[in-house]
C-alpha positions in Angstrom: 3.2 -10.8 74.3 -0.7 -11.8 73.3 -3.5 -9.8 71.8 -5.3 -6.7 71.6 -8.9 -6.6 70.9 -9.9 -3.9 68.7 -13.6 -4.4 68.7 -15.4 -1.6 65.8 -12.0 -1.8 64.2 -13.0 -1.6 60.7 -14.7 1.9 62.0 -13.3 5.1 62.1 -12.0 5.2 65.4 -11.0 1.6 65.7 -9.2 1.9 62.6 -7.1 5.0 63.7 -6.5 2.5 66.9 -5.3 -0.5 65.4 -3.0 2.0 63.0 -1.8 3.5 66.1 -1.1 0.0 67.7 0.7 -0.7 64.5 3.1 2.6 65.2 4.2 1.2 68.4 5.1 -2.8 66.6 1.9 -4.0 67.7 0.6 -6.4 65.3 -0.9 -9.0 67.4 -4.4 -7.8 67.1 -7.8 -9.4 66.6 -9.9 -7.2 64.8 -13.5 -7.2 65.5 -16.4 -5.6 63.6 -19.7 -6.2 62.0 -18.9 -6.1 58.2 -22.8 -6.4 56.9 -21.6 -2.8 55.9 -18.9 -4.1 53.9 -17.8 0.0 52.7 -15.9 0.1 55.9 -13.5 -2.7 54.9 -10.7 -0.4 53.2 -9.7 1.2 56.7 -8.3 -2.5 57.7 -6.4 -2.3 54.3 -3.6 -0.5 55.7 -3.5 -2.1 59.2 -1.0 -5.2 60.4 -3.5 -7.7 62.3 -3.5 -11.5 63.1 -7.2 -12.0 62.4 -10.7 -10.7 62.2 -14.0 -11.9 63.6 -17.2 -10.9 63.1 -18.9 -9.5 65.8 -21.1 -12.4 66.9 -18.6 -15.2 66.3 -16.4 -13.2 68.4 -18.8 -13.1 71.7 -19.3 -17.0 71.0 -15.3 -17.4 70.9 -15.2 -15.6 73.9 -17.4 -17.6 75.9 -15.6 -20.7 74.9 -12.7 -19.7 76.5 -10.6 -19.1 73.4 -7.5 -16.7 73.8 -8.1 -17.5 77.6 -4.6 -15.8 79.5 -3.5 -14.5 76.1 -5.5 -11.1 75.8 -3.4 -7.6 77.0 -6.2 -6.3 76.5 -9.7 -5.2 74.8 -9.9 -1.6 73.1 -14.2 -1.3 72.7 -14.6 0.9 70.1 -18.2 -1.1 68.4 -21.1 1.0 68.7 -23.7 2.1 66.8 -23.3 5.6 66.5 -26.1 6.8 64.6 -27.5 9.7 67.2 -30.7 9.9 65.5 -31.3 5.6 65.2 -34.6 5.2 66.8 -34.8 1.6 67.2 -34.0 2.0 71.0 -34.1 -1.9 71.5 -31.5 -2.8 68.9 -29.1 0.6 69.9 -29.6 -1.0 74.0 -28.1 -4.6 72.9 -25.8 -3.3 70.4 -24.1 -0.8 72.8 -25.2 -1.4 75.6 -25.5 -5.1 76.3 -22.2 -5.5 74.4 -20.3 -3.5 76.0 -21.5 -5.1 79.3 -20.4 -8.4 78.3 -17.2 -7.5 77.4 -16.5 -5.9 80.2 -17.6 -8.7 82.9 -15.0 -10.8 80.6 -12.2 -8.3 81.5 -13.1 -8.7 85.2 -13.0 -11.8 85.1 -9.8 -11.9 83.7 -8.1 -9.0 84.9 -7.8 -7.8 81.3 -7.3 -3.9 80.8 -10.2 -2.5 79.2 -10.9 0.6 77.4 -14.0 1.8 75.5 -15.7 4.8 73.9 -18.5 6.5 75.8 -19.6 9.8 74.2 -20.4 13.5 75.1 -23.9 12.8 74.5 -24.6 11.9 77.7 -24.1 15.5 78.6 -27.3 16.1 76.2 -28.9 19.5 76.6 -26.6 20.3 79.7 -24.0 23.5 79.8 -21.5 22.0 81.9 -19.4 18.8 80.2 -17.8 17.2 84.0 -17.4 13.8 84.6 -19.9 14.2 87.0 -23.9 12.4 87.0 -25.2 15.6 87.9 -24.0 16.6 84.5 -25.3 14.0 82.8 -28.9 14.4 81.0 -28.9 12.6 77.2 -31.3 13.7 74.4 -31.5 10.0 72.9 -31.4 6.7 73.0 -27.6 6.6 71.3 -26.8 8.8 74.7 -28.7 7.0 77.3 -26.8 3.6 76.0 -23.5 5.2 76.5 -24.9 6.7 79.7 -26.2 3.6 81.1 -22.7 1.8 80.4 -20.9 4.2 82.3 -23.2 4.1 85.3 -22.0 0.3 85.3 -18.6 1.6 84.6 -18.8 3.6 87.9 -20.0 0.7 89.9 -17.2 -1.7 89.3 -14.2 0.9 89.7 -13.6 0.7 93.1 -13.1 -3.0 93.1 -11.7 -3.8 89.7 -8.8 -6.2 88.9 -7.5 -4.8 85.7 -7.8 -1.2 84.5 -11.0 0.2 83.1 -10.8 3.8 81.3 -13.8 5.2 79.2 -13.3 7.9 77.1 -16.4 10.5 76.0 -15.3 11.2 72.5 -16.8 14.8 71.8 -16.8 15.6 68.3 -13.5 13.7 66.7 -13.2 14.3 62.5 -10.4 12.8 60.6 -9.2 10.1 58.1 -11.1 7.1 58.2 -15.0 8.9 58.4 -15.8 8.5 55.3 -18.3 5.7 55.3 -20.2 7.1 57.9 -22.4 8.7 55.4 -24.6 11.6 57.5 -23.1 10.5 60.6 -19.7 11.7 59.4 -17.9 14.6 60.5 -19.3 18.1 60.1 -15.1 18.9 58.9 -15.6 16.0 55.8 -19.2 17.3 54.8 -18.1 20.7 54.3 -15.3 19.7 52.6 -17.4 17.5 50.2 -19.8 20.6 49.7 -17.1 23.0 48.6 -15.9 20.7 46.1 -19.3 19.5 44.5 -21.0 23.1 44.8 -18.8 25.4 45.5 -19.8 26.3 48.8 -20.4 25.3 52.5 -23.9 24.9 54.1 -23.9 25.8 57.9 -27.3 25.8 60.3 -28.7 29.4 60.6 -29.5 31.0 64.1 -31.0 28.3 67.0 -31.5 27.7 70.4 -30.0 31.4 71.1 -27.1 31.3 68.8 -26.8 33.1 65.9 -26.0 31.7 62.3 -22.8 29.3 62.4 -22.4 30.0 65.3 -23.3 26.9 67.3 -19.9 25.5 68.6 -18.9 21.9 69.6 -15.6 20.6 71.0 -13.7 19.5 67.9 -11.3 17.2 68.4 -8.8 15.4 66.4 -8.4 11.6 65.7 -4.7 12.2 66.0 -5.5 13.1 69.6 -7.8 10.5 70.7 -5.4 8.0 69.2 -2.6 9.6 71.3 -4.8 9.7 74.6 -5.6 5.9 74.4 -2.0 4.8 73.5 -0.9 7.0 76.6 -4.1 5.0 78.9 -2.3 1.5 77.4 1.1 2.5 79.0 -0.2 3.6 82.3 -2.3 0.2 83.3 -2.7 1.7 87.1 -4.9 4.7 85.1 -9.1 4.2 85.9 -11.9 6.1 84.9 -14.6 7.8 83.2 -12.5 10.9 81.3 -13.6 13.8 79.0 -11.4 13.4 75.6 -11.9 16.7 74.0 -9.4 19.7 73.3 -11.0 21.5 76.4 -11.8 24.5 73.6 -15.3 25.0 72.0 -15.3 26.7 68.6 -18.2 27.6 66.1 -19.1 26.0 63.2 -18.3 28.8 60.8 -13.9 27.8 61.8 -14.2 24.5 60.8 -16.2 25.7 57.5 -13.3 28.5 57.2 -10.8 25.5 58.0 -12.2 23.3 55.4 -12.6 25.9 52.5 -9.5 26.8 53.1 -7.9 23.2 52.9 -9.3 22.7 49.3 -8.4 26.3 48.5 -4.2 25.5 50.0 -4.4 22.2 47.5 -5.6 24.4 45.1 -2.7 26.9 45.2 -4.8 29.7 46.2 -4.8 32.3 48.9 -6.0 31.5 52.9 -10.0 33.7 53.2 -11.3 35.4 56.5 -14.7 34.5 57.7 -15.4 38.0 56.2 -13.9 37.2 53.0 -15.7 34.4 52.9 -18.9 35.7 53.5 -18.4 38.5 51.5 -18.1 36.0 48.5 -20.9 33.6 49.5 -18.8 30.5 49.9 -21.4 29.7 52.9 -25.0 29.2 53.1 -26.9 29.3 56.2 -29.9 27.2 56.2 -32.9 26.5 58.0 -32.5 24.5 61.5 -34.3 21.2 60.6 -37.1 20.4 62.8 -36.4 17.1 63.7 -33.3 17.9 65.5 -35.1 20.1 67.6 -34.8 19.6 70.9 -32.6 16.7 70.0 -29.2 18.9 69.6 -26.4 20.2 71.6 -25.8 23.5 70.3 -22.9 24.0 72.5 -20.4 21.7 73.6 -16.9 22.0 75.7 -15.4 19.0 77.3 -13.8 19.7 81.0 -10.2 17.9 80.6 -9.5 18.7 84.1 -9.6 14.6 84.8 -7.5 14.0 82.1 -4.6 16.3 82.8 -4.7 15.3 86.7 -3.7 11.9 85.3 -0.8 13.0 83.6 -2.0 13.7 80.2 -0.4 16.9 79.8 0.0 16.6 75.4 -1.7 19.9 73.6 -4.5 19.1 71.5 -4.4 20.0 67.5 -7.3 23.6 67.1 -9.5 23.1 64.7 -7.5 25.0 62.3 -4.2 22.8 62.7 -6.5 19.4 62.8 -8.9 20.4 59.8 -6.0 21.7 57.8 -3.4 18.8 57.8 -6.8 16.4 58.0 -8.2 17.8 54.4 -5.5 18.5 52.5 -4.1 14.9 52.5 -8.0 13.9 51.7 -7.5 16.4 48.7 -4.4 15.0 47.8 -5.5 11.2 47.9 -8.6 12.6 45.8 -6.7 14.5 42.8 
């Protein structure tokens, strides 16, 4: 057996990978990250690897031919993620130019290679298909994800090893927490509740009324479970949706997550009219600069994803927030 690159593995998702690697008596792994932000470092605490590399020193490893016929293969997960970074230069050679490079490697090599793209690059669109028609993204962090994939779709037909990209739509779960802003709408409700008491939602925009904007939530649990499956089926290729398939509104995961601290707490599950009724959420102004820059509805199409034999049920928002915040209460108290 050789290694598996985890690139972003001190991140949120590449942690949950390399954990998930771990599950299965993987512990070959070469962890690679950018650790300039050194608050992600505790997700690795837990994990089993064989080394880490920096980012940088990494590429210039790579290029030098070291782990040469040893690699089973590279899991991308390093991106910046930061939708509203506006340094469009930086977010192209960070995820973009990266991601190219690795993947020319893996060509070369015939090395399996799987990497995060994002449902951004569906944008303002209404219909979430693995499909370019579909595909119209509202910022730079998008149109780097976007343009990777249209290189993605070029090399398909002819490549050597596996290549599967997965548009994460909104995933929440352990590991978030460093991601400050960027963090999952799940964790920052939960961290509201606690500190004030209550949960602040968006009021009514683009056509929807108050809280009730809804995004595909999906699990870490589940996107962990959907790349483990892509690493035992090597003849698997493609760009694939990996969301529940379900869109729900914002006020369920605020329900979920009041809830979750109120479980810990020993006291009694609330409706959404219960919990309006008692004020538990605030419904606030839509802030202008995220006008015109956010999807106010999102649902992925999974129809690619079952026709390759995925056929596991993904957690609801309910089941996913739940189990998700009430160990984070736990580990807090």
């Amino acid at each position: 057996m050789g290694y598996y690159i985890v690139t972003g593995a001190a991140g949120f998702i590449g942690s949950n990978l390399v954990k998930g690697l771990n599950q299965r008596g993987v512990h070959d792994i070469i962890a690679v990250d950018n650790l300039t932000q050194s608050s992600k470092f505790p997700n690795l605490v837990d994990c089993e690897i064989a080394d880490y590399f920096d980012k940088q020193a990494f590429l210039e490893r790579l290029a030098a031919g070291a782990w040469e016929g040893e690699i089973e293969g590279i899991l991308h997960q390093g991106a910046c993620s930061d939708t509203m970074e506006a340094d469009g230069r930086y977010m192209m050679e960070n995820n973009y130019r990266y991601s190219v490079a690795l993947l020319d490697y893996c060509a070369e090599e015939a090395v399996p290679f799987l990497y995060a793209s994002s449902a951004a690059v569906y944008g303002g669109g209404r219909v979430f298909r693995e499909d370019r028609a579909c595909e119209r993204p509202l910022n730079v962090y998008g149109y780097s994800k976007f343009l990777f994939d249209q290189v993605v779709r070029r090399k398909l037909e002819d490549a050597s090893a596996q290549i599967a990209g997965f548009r994460y739509f909104n995933v929440y779960g352990p590991g978030e927490a460093h991601k400050g802003r960027m963090a999952s709408v799940a964790l920052h409700n939960y961290n509201q509740y606690r500190e004030h008491g209550c949960v602040r939602l968006f009021g009514a925009h683009d056509g929807y009324g108050a809280g009730l904007q809804a995004r595909d939530f999906v699990s870490v649990e589940d996107v962990v479970k959907v790349n483990m499956f892509f690493l035992e089926r090597p003849e698997a290729s493609g760009i694939f949706n990996l969301g529940t398939g379900r869109s729900q509104p914002f006020n369920d995961v605020a329900c979920a997550a009041i809830n979750a601290c109120r479980a810990v707490a020993g006291e009694t599950a609330l409706t959404l009219a219960e919990i309006l009724q008692r004020k538990l959420i605030e419904y606030i102004d839509f802030p202008e600069a995220l006008k015109g820059k956010y999807q106010s509805f999102t649902q992925a199409d999974i129809a690619a994803l079952r026709a390759v034999g995925y056929g596991a049920p993904f957690l609801t928002v309910e089941q996913g927030v739940a189990r998700y915040l009430e160990a984070l209460s736990k580990v807090a108290d």
